[in-house]
N, CA, C and O of each residue as an XYZ file, in Angstrom:
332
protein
N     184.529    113.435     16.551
C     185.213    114.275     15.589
C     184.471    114.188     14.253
O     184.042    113.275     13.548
N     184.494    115.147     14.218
C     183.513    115.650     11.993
C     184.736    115.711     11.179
O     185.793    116.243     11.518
N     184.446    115.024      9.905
C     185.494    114.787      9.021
C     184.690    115.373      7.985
O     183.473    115.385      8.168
N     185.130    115.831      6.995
C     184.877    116.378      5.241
C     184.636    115.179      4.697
O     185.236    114.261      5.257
N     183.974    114.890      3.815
C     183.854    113.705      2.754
C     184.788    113.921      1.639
O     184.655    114.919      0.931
N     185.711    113.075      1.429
C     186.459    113.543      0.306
C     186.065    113.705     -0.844
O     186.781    114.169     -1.731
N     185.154    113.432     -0.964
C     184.088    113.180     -2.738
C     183.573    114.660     -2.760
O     183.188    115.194     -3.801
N     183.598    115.478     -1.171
C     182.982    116.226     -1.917
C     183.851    117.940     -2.474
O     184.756    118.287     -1.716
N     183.661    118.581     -3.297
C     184.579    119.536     -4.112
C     183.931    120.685     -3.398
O     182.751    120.517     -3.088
N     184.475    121.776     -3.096
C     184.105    123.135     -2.754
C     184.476    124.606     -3.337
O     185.660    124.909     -3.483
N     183.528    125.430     -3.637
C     183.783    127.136     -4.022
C     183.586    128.145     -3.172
O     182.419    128.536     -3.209
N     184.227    128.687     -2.465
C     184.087    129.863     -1.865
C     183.994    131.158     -2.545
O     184.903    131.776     -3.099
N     182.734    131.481     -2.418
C     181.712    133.097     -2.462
C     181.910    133.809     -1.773
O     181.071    134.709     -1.750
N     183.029    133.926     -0.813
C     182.653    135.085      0.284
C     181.866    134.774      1.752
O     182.133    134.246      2.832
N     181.301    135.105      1.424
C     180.227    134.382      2.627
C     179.450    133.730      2.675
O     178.671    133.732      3.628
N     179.340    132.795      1.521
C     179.195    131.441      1.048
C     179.663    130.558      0.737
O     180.596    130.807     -0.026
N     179.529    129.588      0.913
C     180.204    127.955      0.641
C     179.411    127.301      0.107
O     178.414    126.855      0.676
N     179.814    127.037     -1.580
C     178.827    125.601     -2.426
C     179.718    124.813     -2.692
O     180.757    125.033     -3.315
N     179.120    123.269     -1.946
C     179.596    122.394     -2.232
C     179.079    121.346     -3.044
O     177.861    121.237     -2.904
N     179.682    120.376     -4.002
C     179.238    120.044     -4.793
C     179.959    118.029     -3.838
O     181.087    117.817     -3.392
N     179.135    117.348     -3.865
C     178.859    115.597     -3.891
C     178.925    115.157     -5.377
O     178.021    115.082     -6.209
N     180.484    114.837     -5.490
C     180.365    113.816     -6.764
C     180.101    112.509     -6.366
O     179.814    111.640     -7.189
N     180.152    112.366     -5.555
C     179.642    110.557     -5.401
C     178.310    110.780     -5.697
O     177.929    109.910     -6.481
N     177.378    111.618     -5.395
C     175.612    111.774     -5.382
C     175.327    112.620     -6.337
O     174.201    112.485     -6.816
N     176.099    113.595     -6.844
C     175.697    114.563     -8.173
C     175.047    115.730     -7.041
O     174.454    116.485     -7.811
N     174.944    116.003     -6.352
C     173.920    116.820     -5.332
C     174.702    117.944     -4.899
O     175.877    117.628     -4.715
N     174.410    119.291     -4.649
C     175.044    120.309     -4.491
C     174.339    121.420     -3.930
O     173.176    121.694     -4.226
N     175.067    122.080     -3.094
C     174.445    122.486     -1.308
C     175.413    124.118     -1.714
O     176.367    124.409     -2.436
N     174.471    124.865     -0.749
C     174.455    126.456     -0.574
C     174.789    126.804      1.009
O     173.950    126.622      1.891
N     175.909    127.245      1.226
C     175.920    126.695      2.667
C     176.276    128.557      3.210
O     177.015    129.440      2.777
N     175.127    128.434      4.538
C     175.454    129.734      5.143
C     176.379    130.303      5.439
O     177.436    129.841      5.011
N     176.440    131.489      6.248
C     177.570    131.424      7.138
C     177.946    130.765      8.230
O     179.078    130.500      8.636
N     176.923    130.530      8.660
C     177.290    129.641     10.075
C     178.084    128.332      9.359
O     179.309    128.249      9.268
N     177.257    127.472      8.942
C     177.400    125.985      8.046
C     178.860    126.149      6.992
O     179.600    125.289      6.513
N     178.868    127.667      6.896
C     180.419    127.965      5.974
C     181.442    127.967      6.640
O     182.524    127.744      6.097
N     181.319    128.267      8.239
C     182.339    128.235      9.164
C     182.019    127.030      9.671
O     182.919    127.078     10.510
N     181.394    125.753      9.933
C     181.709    124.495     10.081
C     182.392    124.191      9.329
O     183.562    124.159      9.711
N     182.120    123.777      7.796
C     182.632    123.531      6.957
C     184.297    123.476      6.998
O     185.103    122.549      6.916
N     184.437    125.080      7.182
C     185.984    125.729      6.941
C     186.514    125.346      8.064
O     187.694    125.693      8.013
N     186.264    124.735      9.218
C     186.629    124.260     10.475
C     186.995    122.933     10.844
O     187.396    122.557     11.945
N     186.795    122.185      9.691
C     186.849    120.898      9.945
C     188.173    120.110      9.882
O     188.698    120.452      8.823
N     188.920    119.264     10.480
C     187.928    118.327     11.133
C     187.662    118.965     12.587
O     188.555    119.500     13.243
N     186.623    118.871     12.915
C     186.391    119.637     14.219
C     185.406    118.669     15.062
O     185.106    117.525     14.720
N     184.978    119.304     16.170
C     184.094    118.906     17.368
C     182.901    119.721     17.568
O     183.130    120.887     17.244
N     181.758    119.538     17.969
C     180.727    120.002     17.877
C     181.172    121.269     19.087
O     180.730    122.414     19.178
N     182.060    120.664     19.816
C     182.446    122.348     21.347
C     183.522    123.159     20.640
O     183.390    124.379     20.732
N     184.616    122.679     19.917
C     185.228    123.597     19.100
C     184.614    124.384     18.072
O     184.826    125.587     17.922
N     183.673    123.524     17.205
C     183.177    124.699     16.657
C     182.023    125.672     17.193
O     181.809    126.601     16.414
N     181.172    125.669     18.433
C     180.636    126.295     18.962
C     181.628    127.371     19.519
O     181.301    128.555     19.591
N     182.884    126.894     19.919
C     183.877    128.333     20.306
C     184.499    129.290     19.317
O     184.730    130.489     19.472
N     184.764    128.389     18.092
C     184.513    129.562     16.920
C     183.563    130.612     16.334
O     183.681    131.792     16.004
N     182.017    129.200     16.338
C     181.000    130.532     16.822
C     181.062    131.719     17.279
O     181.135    132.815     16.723
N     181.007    131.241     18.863
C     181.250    132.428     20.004
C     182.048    133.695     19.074
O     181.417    134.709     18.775
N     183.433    133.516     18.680
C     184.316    134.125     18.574
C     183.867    134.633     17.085
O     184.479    135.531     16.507
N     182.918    134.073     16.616
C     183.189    135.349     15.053
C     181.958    135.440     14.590
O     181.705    135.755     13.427
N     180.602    135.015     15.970
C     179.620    135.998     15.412
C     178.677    136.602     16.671
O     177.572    137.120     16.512
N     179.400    136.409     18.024
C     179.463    136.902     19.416
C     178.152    136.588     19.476
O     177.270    137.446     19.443
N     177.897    135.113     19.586
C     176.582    134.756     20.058
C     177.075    133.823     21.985
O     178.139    133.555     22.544
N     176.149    133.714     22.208
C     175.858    133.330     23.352
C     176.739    131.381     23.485
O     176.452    130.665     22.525
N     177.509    130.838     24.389
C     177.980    129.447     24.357
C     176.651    128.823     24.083
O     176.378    128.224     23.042
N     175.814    129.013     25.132
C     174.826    127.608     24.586
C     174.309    127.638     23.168
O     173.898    126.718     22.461
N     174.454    129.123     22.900
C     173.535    129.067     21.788
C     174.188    128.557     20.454
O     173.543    127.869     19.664
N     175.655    128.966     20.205
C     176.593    128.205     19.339
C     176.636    126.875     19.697
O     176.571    126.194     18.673
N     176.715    126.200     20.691
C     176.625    124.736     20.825
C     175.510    124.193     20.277
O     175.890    123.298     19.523
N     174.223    124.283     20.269
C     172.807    124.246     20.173
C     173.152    124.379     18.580
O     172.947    123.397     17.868
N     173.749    125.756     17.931
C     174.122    125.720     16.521
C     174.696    124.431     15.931
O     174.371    123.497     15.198
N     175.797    124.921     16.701
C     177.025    123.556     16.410
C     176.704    122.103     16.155
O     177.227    121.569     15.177
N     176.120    121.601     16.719
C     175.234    120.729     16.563
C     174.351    120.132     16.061
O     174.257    118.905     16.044
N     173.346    121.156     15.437
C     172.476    121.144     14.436
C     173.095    121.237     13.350
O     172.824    120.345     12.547
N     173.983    122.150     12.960
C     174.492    122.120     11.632
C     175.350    120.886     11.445
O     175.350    120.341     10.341
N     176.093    120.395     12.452
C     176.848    119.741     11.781
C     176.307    118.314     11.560
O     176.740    117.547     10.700
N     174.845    117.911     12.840
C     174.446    116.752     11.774
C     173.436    117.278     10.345
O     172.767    116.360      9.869
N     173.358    118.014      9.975
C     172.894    118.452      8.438
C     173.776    117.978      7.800
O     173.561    117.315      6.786
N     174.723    118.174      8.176
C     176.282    118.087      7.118
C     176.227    116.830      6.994
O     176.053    116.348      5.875
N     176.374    115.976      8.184
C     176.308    114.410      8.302
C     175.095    113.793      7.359
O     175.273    112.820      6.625
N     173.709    114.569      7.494
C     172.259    113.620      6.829
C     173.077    113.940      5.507
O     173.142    113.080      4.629
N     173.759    115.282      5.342
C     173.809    114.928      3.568
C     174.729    114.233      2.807
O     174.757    114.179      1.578
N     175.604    113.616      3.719
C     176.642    112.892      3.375
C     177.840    113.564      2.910
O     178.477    113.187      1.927
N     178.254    114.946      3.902
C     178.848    115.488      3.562
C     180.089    115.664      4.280
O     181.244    115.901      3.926
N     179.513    115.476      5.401
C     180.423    115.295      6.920
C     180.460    113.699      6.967
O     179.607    113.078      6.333
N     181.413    113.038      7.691
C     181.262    112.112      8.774
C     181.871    112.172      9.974
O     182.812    112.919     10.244
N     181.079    110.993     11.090
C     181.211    111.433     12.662
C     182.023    110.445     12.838
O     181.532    109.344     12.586
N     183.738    110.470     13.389
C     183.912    109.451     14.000
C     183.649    108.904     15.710
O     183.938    107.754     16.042
């Protein structure tokens, strides 16, 4: 399971997500894909690949394969954690 970091603060753009790390001062531009992890959380790397699926009609493996990648990004930046 992916958890939010509580340190970190968020603005929604529309079809963007910037989040700002006050523990690190550091602040991230987040796609759409990475905007719908984000907005999904706490989630699973197969749940959010089925949200994928469902709101940008890509292929299962290929949202999983997404899912995955984005969400350890989230994790290297200390933005996510995995329990």
């Amino acid at each position: 399971m992916y958890t939010a970091n509580p340190a970190v603060m968020q603005t929604d753009l529309g079809s963007e997500l910037v989040l700002v790390n006050s523990a690190s001062g550091h602040s991230f531009r987040l796609n759409e894909t990475a905007r719908a992890a984000w907005l999904s959380l706490p989630t699973t790397a197969p749940q959010l690949a089925g949200l994928l699926v469902a709101q940008f009609q890509v292929e299962q493996a290929t949202a999983l394969q997404d899912a995955e990648q984005v969400l350890q990004q989230l994790v290297a930046q200390g933005l996510v954690s995995q329990a």
